[in-house]
MDTraj code that builds the backbone (N, CA, C; nanometers):
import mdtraj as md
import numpy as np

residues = "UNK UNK UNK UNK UNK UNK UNK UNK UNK UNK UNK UNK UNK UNK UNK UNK UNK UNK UNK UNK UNK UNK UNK UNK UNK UNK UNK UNK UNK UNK UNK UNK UNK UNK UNK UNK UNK UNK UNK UNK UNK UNK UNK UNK UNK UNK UNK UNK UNK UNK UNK UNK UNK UNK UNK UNK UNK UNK UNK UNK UNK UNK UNK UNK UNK UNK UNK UNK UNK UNK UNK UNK UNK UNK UNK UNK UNK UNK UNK UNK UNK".split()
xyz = np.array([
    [-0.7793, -0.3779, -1.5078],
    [-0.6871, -0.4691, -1.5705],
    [-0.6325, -0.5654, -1.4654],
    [-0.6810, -0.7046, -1.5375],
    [-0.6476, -0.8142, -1.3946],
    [-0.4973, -0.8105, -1.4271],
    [-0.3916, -0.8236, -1.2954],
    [-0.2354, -0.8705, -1.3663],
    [-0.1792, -1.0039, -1.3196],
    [-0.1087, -1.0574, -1.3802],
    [-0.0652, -1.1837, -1.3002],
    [0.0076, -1.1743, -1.1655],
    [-0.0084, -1.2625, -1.0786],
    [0.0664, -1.2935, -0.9637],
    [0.1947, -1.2362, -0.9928],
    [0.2522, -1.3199, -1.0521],
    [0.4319, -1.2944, -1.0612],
    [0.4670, -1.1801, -1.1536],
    [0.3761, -1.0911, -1.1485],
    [0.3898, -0.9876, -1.2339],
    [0.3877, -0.8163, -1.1248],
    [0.3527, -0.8829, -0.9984],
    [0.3034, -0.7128, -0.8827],
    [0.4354, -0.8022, -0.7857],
    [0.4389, -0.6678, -0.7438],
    [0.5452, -0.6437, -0.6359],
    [0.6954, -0.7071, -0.6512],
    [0.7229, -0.7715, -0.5433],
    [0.8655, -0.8283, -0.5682],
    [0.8369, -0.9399, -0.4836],
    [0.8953, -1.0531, -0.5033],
    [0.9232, -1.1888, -0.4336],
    [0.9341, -1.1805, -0.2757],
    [0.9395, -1.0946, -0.2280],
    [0.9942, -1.0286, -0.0805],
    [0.8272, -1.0186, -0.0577],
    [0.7528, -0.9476, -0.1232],
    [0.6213, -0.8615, -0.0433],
    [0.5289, -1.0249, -0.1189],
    [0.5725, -1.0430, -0.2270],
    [0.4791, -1.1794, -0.2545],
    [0.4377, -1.3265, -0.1870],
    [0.6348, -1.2976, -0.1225],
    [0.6415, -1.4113, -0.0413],
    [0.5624, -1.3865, 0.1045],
    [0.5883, -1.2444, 0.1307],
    [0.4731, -1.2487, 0.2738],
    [0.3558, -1.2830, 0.2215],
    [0.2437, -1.2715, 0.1691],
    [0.0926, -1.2750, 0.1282],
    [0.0911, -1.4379, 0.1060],
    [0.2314, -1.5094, 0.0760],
    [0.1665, -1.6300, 0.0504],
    [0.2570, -1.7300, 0.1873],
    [0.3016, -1.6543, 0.2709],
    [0.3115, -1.7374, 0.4081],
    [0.1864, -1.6697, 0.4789],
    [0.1093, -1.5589, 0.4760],
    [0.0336, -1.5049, 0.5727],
    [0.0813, -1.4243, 0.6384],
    [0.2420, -1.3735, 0.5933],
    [0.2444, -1.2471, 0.6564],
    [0.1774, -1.0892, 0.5944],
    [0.2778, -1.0239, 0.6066],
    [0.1979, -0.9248, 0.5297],
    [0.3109, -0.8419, 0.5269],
    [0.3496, -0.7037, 0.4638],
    [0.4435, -0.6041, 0.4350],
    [0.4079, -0.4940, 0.5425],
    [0.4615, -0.3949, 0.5485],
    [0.4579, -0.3039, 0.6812],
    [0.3167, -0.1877, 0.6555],
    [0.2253, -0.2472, 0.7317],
    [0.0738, -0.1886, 0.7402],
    [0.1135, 0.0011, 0.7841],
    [0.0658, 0.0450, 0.7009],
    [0.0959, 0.1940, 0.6907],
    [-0.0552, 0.2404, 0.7187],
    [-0.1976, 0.2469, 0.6807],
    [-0.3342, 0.2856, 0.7345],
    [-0.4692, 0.2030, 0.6907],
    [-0.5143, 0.2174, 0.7542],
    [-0.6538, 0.1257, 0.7373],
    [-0.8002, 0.2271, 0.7649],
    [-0.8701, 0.1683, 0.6343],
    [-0.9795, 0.2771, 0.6280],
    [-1.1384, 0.1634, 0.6298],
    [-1.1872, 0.1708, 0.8075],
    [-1.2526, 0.1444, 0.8327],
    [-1.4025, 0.1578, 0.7152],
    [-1.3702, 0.2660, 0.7177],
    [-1.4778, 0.2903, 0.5863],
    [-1.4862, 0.2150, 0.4449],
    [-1.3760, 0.1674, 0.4351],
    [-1.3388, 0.1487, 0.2908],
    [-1.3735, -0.0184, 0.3012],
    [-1.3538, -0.0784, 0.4062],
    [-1.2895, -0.2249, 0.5081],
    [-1.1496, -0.2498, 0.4336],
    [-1.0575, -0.1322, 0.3987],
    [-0.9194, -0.1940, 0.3696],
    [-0.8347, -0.1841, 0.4513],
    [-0.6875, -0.2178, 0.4099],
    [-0.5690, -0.1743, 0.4413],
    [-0.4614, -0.1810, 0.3653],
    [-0.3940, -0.0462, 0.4114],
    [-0.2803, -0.0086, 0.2934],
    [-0.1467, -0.0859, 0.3536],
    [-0.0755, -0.1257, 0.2981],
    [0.0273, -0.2262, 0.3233],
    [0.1756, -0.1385, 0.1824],
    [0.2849, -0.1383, 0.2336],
    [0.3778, -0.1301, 0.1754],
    [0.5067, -0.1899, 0.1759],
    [0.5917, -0.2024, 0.0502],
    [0.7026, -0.3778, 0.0332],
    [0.8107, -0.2558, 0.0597],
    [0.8508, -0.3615, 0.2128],
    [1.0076, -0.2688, 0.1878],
    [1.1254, -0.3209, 0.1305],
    [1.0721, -0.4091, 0.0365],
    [1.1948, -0.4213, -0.0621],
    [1.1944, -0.3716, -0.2095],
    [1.0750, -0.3907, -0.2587],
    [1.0199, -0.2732, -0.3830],
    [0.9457, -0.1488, -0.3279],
    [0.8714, -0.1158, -0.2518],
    [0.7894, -0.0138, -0.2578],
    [0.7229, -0.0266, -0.3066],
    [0.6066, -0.1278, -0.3122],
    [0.5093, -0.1565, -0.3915],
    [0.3986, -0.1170, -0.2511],
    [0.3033, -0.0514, -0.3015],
    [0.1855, 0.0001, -0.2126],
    [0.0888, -0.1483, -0.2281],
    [0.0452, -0.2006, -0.1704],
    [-0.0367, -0.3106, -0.1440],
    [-0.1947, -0.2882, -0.0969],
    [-0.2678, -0.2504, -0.1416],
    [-0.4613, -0.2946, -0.0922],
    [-0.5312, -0.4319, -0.0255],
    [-0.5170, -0.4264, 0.0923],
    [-0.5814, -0.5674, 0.1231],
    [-0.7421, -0.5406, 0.1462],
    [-0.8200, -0.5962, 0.0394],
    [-0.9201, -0.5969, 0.0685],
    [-1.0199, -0.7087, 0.1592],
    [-1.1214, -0.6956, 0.1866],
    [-1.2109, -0.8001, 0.2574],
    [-1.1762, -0.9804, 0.1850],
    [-1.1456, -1.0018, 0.0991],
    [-1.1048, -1.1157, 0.0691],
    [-0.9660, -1.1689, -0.0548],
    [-0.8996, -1.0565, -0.1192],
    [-0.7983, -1.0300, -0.1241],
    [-0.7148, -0.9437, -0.1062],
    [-0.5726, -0.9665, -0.1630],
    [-0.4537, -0.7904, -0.1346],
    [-0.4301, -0.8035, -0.3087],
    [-0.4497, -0.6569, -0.3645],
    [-0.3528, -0.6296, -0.4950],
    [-0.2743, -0.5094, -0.5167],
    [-0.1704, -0.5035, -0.5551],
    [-0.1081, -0.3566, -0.5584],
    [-0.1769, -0.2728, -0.6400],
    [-0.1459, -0.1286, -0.5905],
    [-0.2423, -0.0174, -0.5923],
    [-0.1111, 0.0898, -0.6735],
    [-0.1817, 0.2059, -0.7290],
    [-0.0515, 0.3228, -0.7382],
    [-0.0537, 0.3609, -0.6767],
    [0.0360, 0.4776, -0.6479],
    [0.1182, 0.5354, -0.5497],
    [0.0111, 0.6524, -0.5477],
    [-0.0315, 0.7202, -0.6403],
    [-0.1340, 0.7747, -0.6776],
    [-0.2770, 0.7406, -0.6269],
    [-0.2965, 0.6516, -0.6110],
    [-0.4198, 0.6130, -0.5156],
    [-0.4041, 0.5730, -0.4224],
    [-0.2756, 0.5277, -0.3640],
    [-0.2866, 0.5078, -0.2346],
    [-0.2736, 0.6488, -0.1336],
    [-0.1987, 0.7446, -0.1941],
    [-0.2433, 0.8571, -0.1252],
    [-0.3826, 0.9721, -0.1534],
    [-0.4747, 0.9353, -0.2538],
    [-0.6173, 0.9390, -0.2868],
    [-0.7013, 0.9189, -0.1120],
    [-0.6688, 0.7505, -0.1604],
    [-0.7001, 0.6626, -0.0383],
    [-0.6846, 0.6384, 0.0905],
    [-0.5656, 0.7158, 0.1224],
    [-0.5393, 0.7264, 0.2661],
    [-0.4224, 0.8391, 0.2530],
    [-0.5180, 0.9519, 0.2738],
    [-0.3943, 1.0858, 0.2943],
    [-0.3216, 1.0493, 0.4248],
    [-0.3983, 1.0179, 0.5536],
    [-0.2891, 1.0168, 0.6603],
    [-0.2493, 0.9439, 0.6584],
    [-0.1464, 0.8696, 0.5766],
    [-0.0670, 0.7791, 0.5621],
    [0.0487, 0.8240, 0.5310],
    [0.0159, 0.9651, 0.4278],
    [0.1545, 1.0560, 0.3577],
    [0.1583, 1.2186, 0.4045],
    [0.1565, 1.1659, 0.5733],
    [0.1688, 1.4025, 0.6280],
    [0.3033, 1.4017, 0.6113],
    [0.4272, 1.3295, 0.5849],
    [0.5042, 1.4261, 0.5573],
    [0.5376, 1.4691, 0.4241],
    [0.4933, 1.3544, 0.3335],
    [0.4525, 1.4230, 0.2002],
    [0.3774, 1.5061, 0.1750],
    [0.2896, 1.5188, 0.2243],
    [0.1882, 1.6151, 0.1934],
    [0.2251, 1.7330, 0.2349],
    [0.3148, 1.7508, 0.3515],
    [0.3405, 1.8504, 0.4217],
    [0.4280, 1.9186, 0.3273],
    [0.5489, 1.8442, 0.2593],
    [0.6610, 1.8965, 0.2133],
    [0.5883, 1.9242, 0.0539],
    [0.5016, 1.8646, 0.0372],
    [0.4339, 1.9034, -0.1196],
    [0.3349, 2.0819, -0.1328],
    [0.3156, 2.1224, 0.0498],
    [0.2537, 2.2529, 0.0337],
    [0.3433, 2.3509, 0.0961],
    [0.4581, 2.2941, 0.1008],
    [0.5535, 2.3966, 0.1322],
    [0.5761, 2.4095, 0.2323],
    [0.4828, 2.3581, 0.3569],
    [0.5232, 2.4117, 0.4737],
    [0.6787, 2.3792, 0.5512],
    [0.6596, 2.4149, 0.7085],
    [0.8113, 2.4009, 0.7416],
    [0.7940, 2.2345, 0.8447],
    [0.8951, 2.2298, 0.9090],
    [0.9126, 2.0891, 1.0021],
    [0.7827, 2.1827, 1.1202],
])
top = md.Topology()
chain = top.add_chain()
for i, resn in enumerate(residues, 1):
    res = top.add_residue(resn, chain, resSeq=i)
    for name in ("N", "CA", "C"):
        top.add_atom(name, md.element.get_by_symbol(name[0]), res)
traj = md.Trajectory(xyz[None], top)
């Protein structure tokens, strides 16, 4: 499902992608040629692919790049600090 521009993220993470910045790069999967990007003003998980970025769920972005979320993951199997 394509979505509109002014319809993903927030004006904050939109406005970086359309100066050329970008939101705070959390992992990149050589394999994949992406990178995971997240808005620290919504929390919108971001996909930059080889010739665009679109937001992703939260749900696939940790699919997509577990080491991005060890302390989630950590605190999701119970373990300790």
């Amino acid at each position: 499902m394509e979505e509109n521009w002014e319809d993903v993220g927030c004006s904050i993470c939109r406005g970086q992608w359309e100066r050329g910045e970008r939101p705070r790069l959390m992992a990149e999967s050589l394999y994949m040629h992406t990178r995971l990007y997240v808005c620290t003003g919504c929390g919108s998980y971001w996909e930059e692919r080889e010739r665009y970025a679109c937001t992703i769920q939260s749900e696939e972005a940790r699919r997509s790049y577990p080491e991005a979320f060890p302390a989630f993951d950590k605190a999701k199997q119970g373990a300790g600090p």
